[in-house]
gemmi code that builds the backbone of each chain (N, CA, C; Angstrom):
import gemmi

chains = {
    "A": [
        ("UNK", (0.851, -1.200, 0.000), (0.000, 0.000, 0.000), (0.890, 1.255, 0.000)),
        ("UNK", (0.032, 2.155, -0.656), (1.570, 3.691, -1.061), (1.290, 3.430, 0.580)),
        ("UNK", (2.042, 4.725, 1.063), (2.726, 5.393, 1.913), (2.162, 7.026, 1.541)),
        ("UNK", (1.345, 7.508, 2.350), (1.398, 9.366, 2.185), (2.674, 9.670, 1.986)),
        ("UNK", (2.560, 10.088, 0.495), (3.755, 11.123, -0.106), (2.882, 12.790, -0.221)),
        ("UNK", (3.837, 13.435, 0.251), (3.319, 14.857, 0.425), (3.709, 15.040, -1.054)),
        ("UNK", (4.227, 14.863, -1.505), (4.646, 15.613, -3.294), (3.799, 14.994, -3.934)),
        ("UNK", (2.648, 13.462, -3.488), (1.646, 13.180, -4.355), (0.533, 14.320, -4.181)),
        ("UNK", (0.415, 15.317, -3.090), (-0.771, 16.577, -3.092), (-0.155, 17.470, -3.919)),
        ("UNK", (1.062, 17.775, -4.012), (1.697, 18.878, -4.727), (0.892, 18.597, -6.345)),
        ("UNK", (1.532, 17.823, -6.833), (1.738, 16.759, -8.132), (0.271, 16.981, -8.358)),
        ("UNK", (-0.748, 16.001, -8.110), (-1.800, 15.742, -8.341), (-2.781, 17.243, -8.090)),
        ("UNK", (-2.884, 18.012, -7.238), (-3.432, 19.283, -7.236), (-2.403, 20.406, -8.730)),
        ("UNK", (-1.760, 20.380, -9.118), (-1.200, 20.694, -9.891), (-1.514, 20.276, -11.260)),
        ("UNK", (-1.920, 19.095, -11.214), (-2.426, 18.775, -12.438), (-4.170, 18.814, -12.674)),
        ("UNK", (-4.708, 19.322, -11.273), (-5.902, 19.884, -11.379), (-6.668, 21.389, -12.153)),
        ("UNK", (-5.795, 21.770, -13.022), (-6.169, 22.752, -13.180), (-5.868, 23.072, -15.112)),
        ("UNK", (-6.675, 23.479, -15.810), (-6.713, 22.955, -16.899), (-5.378, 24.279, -17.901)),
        ("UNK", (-4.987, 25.338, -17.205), (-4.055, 25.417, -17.686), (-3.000, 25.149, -17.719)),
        ("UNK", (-2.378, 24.550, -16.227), (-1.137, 24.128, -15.985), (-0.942, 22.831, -16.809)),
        ("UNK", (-2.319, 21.772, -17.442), (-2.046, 20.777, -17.890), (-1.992, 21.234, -19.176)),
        ("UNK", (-2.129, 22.756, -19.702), (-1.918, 22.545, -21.098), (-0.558, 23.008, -21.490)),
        ("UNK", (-0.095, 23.970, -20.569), (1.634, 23.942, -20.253), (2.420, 22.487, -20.349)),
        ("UNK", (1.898, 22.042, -19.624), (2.710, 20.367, -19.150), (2.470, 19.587, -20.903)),
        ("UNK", (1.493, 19.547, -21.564), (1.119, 19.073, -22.931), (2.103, 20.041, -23.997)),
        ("UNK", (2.338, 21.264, -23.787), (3.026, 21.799, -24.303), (4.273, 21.412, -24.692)),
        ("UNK", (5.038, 21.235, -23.523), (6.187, 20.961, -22.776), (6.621, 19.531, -23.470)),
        ("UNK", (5.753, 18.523, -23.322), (5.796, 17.052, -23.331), (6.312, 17.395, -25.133)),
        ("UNK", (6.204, 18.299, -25.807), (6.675, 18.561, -27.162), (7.993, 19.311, -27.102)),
        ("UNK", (8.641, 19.357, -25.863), (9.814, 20.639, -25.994), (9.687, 21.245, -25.383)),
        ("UNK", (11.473, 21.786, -24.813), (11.782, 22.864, -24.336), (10.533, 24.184, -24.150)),
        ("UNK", (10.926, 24.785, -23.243), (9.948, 26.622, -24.487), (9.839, 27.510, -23.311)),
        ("UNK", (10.649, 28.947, -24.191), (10.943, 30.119, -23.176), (9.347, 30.184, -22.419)),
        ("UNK", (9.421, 31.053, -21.543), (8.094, 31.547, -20.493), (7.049, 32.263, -21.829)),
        ("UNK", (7.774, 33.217, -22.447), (6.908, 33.812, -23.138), (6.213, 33.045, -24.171)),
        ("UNK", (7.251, 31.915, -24.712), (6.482, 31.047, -25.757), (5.041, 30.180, -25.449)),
        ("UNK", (5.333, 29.873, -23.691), (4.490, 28.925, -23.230), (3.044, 29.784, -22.822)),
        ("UNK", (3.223, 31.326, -22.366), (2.698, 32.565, -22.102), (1.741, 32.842, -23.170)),
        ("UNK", (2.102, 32.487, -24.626), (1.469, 33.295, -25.493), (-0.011, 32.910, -25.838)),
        ("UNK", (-0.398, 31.263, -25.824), (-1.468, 31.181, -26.188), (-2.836, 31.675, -24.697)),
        ("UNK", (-1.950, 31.950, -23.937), (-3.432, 32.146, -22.642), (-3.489, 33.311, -22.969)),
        ("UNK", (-4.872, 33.406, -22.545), (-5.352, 35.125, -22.225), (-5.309, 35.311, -20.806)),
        ("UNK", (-3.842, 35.420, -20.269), (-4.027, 35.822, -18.915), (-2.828, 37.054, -18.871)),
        ("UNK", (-3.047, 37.493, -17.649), (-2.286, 38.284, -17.387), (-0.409, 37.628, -16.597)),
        ("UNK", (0.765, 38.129, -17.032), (1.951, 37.281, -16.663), (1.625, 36.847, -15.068)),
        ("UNK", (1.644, 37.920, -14.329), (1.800, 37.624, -13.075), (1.265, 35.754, -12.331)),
        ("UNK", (-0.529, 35.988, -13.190), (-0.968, 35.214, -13.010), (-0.269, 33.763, -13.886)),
        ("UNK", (0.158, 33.991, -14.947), (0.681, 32.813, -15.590), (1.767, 32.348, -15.010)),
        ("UNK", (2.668, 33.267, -14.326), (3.540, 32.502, -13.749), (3.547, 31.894, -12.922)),
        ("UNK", (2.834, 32.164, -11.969), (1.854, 31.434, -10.772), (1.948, 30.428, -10.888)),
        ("UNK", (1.393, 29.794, -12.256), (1.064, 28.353, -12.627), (2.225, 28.070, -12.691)),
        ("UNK", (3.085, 28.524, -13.674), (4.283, 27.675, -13.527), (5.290, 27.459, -12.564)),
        ("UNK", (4.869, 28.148, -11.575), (5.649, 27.968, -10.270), (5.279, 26.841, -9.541)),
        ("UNK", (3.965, 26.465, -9.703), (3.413, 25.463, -8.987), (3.861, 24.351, -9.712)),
        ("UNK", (4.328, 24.287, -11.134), (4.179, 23.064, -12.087), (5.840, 22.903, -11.008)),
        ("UNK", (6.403, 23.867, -11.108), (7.932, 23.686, -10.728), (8.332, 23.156, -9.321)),
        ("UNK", (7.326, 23.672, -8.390), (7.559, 23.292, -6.552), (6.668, 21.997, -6.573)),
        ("UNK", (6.015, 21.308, -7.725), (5.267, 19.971, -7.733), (6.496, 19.324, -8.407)),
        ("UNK", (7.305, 19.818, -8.792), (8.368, 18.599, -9.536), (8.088, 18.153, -10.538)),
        ("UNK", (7.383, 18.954, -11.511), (6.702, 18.566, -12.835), (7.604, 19.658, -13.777)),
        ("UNK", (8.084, 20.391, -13.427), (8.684, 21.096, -14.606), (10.043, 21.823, -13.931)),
        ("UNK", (10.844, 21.867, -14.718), (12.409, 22.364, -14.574), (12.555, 23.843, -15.183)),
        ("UNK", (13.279, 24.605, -14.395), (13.448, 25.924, -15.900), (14.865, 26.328, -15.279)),
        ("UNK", (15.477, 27.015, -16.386), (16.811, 27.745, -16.368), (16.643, 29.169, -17.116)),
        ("UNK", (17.422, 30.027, -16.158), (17.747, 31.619, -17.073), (19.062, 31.485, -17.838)),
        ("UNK", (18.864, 31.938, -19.202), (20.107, 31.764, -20.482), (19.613, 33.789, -20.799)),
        ("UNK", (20.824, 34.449, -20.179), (20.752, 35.873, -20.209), (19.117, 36.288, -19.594)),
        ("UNK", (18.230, 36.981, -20.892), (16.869, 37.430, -19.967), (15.419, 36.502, -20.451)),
        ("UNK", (16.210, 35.179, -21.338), (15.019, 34.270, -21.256), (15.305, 33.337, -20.455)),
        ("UNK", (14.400, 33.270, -19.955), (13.701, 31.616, -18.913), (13.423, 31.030, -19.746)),
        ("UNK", (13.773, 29.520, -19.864), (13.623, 28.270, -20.514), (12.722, 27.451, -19.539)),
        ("UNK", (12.076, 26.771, -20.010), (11.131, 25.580, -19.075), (11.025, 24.475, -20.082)),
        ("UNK", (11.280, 23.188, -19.368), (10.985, 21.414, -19.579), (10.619, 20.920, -18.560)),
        ("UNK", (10.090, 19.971, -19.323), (9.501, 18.847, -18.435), (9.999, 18.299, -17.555)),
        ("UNK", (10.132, 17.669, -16.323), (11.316, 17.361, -14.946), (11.543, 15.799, -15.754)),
        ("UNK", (12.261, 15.352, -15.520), (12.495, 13.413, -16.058), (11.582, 12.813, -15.306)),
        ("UNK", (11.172, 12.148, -15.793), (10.193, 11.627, -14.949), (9.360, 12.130, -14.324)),
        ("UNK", (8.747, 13.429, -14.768), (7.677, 14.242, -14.110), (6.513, 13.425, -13.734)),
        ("UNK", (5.807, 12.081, -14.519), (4.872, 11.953, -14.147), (5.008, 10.402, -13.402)),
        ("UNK", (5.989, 10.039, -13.380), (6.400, 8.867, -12.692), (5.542, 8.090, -11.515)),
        ("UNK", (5.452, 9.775, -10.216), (4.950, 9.260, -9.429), (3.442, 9.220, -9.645)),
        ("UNK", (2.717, 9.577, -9.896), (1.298, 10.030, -10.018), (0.827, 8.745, -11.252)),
        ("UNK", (1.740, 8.324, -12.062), (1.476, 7.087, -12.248), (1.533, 5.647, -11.672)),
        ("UNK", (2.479, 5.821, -10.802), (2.951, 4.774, -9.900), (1.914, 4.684, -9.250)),
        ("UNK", (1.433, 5.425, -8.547), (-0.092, 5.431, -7.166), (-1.149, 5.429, -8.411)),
        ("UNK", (-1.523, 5.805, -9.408), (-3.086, 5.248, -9.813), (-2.685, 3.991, -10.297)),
        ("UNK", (-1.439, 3.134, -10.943), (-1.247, 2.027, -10.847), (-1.250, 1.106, -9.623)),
        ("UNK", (-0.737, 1.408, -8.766), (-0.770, 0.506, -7.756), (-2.507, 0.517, -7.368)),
        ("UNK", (-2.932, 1.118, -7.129), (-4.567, 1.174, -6.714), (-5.349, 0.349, -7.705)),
        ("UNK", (-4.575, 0.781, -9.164), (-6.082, -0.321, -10.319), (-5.183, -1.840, -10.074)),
        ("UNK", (-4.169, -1.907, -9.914), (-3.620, -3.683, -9.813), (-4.359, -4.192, -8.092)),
        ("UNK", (-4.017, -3.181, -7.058), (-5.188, -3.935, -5.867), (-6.517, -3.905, -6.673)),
        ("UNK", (-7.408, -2.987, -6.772), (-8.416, -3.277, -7.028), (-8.793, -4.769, -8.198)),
        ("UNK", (-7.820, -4.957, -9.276), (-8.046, -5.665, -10.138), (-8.148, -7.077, -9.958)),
        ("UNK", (-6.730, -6.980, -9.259), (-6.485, -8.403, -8.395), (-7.687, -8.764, -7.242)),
        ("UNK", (-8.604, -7.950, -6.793), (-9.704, -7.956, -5.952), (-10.233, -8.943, -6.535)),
        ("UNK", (-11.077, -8.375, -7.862), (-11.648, -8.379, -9.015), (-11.299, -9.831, -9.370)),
        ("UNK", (-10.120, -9.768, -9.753), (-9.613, -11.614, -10.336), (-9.972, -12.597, -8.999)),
        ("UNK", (-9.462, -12.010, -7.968), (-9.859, -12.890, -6.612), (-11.299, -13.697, -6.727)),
        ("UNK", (-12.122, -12.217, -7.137), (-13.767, -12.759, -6.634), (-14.211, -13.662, -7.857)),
        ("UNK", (-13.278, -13.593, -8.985), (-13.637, -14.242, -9.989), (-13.214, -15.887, -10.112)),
        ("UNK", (-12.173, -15.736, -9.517), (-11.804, -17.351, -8.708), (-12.380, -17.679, -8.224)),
        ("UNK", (-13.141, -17.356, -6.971), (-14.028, -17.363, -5.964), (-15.300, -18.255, -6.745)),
        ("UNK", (-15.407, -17.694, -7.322), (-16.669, -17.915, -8.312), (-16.933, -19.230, -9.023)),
        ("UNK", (-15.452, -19.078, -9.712), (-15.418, -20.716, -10.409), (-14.886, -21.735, -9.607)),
        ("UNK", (-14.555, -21.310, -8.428), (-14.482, -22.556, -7.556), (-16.056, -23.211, -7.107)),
        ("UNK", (-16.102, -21.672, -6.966), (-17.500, -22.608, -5.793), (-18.276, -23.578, -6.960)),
        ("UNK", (-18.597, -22.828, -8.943), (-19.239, -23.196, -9.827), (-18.673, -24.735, -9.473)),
        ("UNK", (-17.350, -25.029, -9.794), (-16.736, -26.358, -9.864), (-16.965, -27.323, -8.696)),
        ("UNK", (-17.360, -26.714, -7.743), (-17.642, -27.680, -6.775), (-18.880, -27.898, -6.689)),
        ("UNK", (-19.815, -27.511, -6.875), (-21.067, -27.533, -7.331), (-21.629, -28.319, -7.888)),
        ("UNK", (-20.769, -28.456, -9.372), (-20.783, -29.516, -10.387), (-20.404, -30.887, -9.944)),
        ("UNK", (-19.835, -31.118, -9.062), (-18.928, -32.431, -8.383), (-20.299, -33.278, -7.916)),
    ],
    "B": [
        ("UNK", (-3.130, 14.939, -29.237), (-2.880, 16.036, -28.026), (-4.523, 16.085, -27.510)),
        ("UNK", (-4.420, 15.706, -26.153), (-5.151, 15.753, -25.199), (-6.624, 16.690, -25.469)),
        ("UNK", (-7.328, 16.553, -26.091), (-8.921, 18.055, -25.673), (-8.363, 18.159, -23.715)),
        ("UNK", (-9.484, 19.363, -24.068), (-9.609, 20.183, -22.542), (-10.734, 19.321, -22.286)),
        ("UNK", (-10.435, 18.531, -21.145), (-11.642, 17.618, -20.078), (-12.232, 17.789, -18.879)),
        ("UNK", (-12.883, 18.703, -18.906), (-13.485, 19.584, -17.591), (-13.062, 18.226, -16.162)),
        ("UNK", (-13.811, 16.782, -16.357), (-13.966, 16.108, -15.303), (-12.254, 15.515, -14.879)),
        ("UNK", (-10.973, 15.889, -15.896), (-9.318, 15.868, -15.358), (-9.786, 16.644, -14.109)),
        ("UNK", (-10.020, 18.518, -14.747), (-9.910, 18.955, -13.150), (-10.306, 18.808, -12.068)),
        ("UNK", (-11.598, 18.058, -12.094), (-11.858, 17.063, -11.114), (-11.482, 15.995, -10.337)),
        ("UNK", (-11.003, 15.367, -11.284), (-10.207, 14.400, -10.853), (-8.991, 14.348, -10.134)),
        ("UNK", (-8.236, 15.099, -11.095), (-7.043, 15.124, -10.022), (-6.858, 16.102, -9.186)),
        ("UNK", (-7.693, 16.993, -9.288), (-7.757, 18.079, -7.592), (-8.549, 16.890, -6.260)),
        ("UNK", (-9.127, 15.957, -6.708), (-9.820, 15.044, -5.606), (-8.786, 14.020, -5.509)),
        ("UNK", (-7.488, 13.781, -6.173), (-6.342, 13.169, -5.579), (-5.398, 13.709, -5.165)),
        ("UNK", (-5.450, 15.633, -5.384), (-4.637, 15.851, -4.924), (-4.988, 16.397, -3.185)),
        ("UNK", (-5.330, 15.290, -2.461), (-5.671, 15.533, -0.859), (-4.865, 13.841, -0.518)),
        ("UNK", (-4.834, 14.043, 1.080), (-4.029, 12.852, 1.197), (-5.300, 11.958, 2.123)),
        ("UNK", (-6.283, 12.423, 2.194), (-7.632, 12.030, 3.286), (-8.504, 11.295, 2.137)),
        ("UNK", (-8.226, 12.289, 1.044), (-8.850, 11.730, -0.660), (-8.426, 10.352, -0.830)),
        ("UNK", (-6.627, 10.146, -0.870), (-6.090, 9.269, -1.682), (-6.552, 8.283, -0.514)),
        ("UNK", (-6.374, 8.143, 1.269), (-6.854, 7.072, 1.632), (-7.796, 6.633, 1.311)),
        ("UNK", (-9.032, 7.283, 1.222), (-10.565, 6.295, 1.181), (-10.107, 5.400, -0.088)),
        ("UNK", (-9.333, 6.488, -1.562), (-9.365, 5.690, -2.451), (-8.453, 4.255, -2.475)),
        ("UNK", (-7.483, 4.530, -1.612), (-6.970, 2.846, -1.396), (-7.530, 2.333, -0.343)),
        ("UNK", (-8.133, 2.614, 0.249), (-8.951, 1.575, 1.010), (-9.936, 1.155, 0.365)),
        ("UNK", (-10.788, 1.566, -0.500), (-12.008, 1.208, -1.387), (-11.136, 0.509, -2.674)),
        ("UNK", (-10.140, 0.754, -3.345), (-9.665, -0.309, -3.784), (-9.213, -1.955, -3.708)),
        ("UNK", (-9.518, -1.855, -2.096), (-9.327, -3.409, -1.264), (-11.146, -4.161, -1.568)),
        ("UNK", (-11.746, -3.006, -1.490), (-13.358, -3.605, -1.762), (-14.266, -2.404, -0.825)),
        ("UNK", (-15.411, -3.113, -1.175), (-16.602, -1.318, -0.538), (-16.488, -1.551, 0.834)),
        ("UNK", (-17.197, -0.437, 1.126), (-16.989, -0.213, 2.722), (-18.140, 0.816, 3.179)),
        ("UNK", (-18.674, 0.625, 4.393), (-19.663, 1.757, 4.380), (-19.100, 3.025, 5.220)),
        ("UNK", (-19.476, 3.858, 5.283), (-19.074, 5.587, 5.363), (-18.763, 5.710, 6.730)),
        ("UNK", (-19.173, 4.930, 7.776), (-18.391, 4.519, 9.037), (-17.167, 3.987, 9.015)),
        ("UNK", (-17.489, 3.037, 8.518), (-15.931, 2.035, 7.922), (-14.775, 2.786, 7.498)),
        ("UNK", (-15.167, 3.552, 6.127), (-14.237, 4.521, 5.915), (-13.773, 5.962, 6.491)),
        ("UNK", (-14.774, 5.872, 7.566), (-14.342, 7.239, 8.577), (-13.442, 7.199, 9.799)),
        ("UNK", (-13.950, 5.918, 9.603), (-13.278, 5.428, 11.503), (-11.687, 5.726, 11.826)),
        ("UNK", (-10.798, 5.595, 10.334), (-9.690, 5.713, 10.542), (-8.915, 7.009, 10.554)),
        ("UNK", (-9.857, 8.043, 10.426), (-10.021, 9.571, 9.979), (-9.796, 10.445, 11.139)),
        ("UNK", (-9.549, 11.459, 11.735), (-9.429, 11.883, 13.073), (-10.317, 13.411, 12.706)),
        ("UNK", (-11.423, 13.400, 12.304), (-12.299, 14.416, 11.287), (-13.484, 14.456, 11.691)),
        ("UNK", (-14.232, 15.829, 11.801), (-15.466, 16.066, 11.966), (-16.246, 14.988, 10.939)),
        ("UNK", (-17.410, 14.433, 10.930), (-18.222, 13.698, 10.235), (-18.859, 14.963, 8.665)),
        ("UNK", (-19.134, 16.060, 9.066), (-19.074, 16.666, 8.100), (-17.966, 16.898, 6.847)),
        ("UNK", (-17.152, 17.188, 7.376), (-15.972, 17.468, 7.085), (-15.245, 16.112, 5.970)),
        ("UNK", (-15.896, 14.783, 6.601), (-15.173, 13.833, 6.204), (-16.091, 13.386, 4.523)),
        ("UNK", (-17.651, 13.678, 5.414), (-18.653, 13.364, 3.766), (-18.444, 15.092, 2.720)),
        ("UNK", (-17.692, 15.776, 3.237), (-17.463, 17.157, 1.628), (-16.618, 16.041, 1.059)),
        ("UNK", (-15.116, 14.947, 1.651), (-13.848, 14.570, 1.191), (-14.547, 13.525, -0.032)),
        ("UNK", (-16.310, 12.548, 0.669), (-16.326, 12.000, -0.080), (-17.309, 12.226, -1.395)),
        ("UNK", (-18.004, 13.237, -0.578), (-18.713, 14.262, -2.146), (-17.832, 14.551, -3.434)),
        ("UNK", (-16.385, 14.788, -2.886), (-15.624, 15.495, -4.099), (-15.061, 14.270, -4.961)),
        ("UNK", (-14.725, 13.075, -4.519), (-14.812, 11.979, -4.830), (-15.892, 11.406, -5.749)),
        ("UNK", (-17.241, 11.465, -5.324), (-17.984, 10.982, -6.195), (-18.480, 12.080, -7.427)),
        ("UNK", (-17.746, 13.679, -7.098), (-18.364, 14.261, -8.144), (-17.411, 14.145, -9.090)),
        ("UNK", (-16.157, 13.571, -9.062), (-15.213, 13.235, -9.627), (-15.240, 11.984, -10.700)),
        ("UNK", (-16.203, 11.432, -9.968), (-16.818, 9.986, -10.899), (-15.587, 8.683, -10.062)),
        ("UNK", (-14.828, 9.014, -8.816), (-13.995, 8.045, -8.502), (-14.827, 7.122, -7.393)),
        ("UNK", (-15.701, 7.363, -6.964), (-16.395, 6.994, -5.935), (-17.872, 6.450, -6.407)),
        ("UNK", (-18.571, 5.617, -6.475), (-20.038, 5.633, -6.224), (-20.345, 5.103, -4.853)),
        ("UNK", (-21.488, 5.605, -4.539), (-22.130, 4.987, -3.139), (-23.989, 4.562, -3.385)),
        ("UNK", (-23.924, 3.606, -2.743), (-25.473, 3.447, -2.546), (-26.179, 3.498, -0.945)),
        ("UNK", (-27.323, 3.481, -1.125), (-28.031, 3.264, 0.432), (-28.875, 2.203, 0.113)),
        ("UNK", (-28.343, 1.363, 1.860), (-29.395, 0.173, 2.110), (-29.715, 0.541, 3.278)),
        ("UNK", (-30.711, 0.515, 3.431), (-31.054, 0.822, 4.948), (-31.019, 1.920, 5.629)),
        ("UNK", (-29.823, 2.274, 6.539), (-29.769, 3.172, 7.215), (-27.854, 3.421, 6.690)),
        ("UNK", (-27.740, 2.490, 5.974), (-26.592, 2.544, 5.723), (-26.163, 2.893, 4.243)),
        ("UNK", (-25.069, 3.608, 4.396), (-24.153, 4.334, 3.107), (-23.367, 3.376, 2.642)),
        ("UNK", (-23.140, 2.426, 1.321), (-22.015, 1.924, 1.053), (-21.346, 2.356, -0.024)),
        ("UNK", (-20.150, 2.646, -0.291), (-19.083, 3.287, -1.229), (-18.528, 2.081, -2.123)),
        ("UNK", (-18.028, 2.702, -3.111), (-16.911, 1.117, -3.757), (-16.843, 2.463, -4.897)),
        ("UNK", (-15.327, 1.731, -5.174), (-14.699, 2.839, -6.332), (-15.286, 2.899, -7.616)),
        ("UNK", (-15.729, 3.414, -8.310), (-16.223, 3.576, -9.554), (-15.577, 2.881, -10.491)),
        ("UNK", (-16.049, 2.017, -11.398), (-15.262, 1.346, -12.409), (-14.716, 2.084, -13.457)),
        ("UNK", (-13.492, 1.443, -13.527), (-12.621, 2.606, -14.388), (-12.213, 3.576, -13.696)),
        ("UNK", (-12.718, 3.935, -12.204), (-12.402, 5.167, -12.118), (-10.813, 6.209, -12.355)),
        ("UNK", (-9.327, 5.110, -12.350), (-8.005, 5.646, -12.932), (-8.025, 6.380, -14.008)),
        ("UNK", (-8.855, 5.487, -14.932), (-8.200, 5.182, -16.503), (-8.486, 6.555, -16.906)),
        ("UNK", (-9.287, 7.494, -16.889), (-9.116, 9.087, -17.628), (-7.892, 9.502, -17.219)),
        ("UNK", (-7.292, 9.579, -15.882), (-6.270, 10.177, -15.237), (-4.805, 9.643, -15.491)),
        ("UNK", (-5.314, 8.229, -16.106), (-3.647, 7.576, -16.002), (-3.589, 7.152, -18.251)),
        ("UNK", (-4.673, 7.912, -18.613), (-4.520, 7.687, -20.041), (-4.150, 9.624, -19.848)),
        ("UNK", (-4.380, 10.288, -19.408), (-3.871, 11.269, -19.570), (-1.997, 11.761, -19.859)),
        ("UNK", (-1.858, 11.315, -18.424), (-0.676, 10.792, -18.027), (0.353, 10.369, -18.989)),
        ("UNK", (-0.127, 8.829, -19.264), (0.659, 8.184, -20.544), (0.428, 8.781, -21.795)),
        ("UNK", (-0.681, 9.822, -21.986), (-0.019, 10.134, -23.315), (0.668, 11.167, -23.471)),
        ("UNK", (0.731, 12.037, -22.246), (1.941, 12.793, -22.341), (3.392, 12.619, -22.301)),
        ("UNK", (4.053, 11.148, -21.567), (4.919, 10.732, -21.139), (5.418, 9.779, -22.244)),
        ("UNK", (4.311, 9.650, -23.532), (4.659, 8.492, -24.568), (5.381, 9.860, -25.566)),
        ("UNK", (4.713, 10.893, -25.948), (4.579, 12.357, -26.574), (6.530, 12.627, -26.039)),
        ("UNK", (6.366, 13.002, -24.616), (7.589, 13.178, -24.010), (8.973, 12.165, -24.251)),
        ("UNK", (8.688, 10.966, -24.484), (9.375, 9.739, -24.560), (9.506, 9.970, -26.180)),
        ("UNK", (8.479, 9.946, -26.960), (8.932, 9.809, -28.741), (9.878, 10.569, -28.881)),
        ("UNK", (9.583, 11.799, -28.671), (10.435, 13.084, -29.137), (11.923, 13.069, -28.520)),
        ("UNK", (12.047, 11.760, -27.107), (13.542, 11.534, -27.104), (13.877, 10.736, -28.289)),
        ("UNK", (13.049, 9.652, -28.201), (13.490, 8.564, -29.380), (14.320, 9.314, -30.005)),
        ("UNK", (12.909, 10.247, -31.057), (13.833, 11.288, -31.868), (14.755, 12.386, -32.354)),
        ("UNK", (14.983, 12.296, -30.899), (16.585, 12.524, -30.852), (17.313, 12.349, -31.036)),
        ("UNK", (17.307, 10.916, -30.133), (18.313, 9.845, -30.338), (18.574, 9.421, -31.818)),
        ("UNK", (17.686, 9.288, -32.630), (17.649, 8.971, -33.903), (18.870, 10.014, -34.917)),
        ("UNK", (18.079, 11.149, -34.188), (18.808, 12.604, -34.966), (20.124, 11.792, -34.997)),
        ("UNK", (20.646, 11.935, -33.667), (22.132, 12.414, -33.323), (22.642, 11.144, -34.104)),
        ("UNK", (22.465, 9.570, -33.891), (22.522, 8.141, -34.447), (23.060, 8.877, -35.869)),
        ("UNK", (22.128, 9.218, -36.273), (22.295, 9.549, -38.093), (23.070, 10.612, -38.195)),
        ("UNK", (23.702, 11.283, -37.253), (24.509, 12.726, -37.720), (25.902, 11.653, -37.723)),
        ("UNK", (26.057, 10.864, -36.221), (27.566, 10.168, -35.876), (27.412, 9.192, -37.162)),
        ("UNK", (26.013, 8.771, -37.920), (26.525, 7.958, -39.138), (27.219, 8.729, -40.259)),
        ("UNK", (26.697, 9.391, -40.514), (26.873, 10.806, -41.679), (28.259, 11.188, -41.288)),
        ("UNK", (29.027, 11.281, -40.258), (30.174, 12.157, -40.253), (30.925, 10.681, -40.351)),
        ("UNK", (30.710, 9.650, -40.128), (31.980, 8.441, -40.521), (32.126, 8.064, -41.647)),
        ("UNK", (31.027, 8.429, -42.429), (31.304, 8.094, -44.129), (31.918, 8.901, -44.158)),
    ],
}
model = gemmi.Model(1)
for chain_id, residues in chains.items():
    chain = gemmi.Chain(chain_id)
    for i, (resn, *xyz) in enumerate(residues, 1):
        res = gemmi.Residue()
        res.name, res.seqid = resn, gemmi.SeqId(i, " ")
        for name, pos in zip(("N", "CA", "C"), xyz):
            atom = gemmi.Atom()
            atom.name, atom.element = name, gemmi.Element(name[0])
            atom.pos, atom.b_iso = gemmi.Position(*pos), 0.0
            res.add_atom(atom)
        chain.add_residue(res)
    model.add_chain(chain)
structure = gemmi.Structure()
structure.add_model(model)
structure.setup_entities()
């Protein structure tokens, strides 16, 4: 069973929000200065950066200053963990699932006896 | 590339809590009724049915009533929007190394002829 990981609230609230996931979709295509990633929202910077601060303190995105552009990518393995925990949850549940389905053709087979 | 899916932001803002992610691995073991899943909680009773409202408006949760009693069990399928999201950003993220790798493969071929 996971273990409470505090970076799974970071992570997963981070990917709650439908612009930061279109940054992160962005991204998953490449590198791309702030302003490139900036250009298709209609928001104001302050607020856009916001988001990407959160993509960055969730461990979902990396950035570097090269003179007065900011660069941003994807972290390695950004989505690693957040796949790991909805995997582990559908293999318990599944294996539940296969359990009760054993369950089932036993009892059918003994039945038949 | 991904459409905009109103019920993502649902989804993963209702995993991104750590009171969220228990019920959901405990209801991945099998259903349980709303006592069951509270008992281990140190939470007002109000407080604990908003955690599992946001859950079922999420589509990760269903519950029924028998009796006097509430029973929960995870919604079928309920991962698979969140973890097909996921993988297709990380497959997107993963090609575009491939093709990298490819690039560079064919430049170190090109410069040995």
């Amino acid at each position: 069973m996971s273990k409470y990981d505090p970076n799974l609230d970071q992570c997963f609230s981070a990917l709650g929000d439908p612009t930061r996931r279109l940054i992160l979709q962005r991204l998953a295509r490449g590198e791309a200065s702030v302003s490139e990633l900036a250009a298709p929202h209609d928001m104001a910077l302050p607020s856009f950066m916001e988001h990407l601060k959160k993509l960055e303190v969730a461990g979902l995105v990396t950035s570097k200053k090269q003179g007065r552009t900011r660069t941003c990518e994807l972290a390695p393995d950004a989505f690693a963990p957040a796949k790991k925990w909805l995997s582990e949850q559908s293999e318990i549940w599944e294996g539940r699932l296969d359990r009760f389905d054993d369950y089932v053709k036993n009892l059918m087979q003994e039945r038949q006896k």
